[in-house]
C-alpha positions in Angstrom: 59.8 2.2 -82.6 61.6 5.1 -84.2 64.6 3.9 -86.6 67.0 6.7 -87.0 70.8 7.0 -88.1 72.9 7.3 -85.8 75.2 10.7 -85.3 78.8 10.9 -86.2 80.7 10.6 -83.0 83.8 12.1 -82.2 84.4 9.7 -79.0 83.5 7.1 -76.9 82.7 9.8 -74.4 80.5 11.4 -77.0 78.8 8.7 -77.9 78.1 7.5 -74.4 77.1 11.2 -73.6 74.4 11.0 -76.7 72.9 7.8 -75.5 72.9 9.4 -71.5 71.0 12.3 -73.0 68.7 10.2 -75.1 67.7 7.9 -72.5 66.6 10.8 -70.7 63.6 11.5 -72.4 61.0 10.2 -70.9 59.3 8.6 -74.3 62.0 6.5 -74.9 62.1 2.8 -72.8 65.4 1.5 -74.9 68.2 2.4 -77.8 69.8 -0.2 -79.7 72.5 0.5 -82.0 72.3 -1.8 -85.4 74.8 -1.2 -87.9 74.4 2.8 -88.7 71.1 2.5 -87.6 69.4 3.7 -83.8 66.1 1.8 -83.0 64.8 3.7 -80.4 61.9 2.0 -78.6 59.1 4.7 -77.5 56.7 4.0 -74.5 53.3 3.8 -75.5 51.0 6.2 -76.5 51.8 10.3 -77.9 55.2 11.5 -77.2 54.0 15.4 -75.4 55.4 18.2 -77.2 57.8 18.8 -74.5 59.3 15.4 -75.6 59.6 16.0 -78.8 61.5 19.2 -78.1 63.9 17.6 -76.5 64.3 15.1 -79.3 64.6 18.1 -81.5 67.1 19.3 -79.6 69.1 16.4 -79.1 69.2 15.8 -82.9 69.7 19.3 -83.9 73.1 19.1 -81.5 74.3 16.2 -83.2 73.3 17.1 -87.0 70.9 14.7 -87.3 67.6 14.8 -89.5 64.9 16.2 -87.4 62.0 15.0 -89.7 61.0 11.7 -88.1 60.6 13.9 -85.1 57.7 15.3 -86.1 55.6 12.6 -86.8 55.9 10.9 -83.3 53.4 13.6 -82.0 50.9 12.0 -84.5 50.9 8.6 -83.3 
């Protein structure tokens, strides 16, 4: 489980095209929004370094910290 905050969106459309983009990776199996919080839920086992790229990226685009990121390759 990764527990992140969530972005600042500037839309329903936005937000909707955050959680599309998220959902694409293939580590993640669900996203729940709680309060300001995401809690992503990760499939088991390493998330690849293309996977965490594409977190990176996804966070990066929507100014959100990056850090946690790089600890899911070490679990």
């Amino acid at each position: 489980m990764l527990i992140v905050r969530a972005p600042m969106y500037h839309s329903p459309g936005d937000e909707a095209a955050f959680a599309g983009w998220l959902k694409r990776i293939r580590a993640v199996n669900g996203v729940q929004t709680r309060g300001q919080n995401l809690h992503i839920q990760l499939r088991p086992g390493k998330v690849s370094t293309d996977e965490q790229r594409e977190f990176r990226a996804l966070f990066h685009r929507y100014g959100m910290d990056t850090s946690e990121i790089e600890e899911l390759g070490r679990r």
